[in-house]
C-alpha positions as CSV (number, residue, x, y, z in Angstrom):
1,X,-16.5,-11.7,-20.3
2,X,-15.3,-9.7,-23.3
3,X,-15.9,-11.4,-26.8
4,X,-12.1,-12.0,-26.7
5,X,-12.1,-14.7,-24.3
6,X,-15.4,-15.7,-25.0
7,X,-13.9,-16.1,-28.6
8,X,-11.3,-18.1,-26.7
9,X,-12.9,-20.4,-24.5
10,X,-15.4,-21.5,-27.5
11,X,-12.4,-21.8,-29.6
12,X,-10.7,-24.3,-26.7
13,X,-14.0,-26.3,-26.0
14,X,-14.7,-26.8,-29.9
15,X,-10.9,-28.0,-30.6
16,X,-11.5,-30.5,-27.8
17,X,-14.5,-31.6,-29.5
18,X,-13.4,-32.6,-32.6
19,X,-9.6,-33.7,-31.3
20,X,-11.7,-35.8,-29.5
21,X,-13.6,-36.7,-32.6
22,X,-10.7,-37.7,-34.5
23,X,-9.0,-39.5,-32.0
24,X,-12.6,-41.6,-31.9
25,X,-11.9,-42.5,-35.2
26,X,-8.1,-43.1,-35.3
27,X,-8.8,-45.3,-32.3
28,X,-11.5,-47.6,-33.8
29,X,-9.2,-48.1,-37.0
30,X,-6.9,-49.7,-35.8
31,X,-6.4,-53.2,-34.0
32,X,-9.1,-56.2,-33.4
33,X,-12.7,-55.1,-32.3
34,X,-11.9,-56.0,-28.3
35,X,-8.5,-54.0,-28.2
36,X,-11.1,-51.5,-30.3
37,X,-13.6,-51.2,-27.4
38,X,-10.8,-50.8,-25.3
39,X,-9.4,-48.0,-26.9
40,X,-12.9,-46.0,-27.6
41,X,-13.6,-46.7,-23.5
42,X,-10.0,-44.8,-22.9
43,X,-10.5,-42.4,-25.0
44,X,-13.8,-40.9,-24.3
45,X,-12.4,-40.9,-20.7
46,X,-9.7,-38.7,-22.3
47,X,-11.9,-36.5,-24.1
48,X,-14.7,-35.9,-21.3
49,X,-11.7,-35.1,-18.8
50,X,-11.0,-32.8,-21.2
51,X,-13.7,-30.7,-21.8
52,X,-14.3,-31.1,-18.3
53,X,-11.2,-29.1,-17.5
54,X,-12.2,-26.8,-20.5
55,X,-15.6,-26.3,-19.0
56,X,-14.0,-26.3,-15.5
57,X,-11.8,-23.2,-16.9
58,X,-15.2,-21.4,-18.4
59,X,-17.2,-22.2,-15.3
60,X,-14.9,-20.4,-12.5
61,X,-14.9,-17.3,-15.5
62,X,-19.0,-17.2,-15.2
63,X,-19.0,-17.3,-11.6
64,X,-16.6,-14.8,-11.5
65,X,-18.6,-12.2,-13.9
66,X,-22.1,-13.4,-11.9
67,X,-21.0,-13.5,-8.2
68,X,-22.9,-10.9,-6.0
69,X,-21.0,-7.4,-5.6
70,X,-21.0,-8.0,-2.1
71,X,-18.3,-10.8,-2.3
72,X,-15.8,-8.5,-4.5
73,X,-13.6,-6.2,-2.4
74,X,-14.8,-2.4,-2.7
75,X,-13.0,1.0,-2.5
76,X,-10.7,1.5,-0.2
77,X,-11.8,4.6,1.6
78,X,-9.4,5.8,4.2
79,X,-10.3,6.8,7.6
80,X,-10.2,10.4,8.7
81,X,-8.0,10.9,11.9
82,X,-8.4,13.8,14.0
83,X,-6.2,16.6,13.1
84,X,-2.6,16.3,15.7
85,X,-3.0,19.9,17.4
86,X,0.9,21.6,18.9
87,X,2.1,20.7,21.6
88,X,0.6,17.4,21.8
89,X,1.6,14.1,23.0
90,X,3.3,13.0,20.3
91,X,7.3,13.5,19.3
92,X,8.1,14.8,15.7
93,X,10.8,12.0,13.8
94,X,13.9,14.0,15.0
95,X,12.7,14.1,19.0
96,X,12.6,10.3,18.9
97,X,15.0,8.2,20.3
98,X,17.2,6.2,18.4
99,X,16.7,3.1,20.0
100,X,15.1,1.2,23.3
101,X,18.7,2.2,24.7
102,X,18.0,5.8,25.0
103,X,14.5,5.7,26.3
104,X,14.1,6.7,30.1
105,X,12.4,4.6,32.6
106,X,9.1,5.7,33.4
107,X,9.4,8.1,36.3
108,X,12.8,9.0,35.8
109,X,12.3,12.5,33.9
């Protein structure tokens, strides 16, 4: 993770924190102490849902930096094929037929 989006996700997490905080506050303010309670209860569920999609965002970065090498694709190495020697089998682009039409039936040459 580059200190970029490390910068970043901190940055996220810690604004959640203290929105969180001051929504705390707004919510206790205001209203009789039951409708109070009520409000705190809904909005700590806010806030932990949240950071938990904060974290959830930070958490599939670590496990991407820290998974094994062997589940990240490698280099594509191609295969070598067998050098195609004259007079072989196969047909260059203009000997091919330009379509199933003007094939022959096996047999028939």
């Amino acid at each position: 993770m580059s200190p970029l989006e490390f910068f970043l996700v901190a940055a996220a997490v810690l604004g959640t924190v203290f929105a969180g905080i001051a929504l705390l506050l707004f919510v206790a303010s205001r209203g009789t102490e039951g409708e109070a309670r009520e409000r705190i209860i809904l909005a700590l569920k806010d806030l932990l849902v949240g950071l938990l999609e904060t974290a959830g965002l930070t958490l599939v970065q670590v496990l991407k930096l820290v998974s094994p090498p062997w589940g990240r694709p490698t280099e594509v190495v191609p295969l070598e094929q067998p050098p195609v020697e004259p007079g072989s089998a196969e047909l260059s682009p203009a000997e091919l037929p330009a379509s199933n039409d003007q094939i022959p039936p096996p047999g028939s040459a």
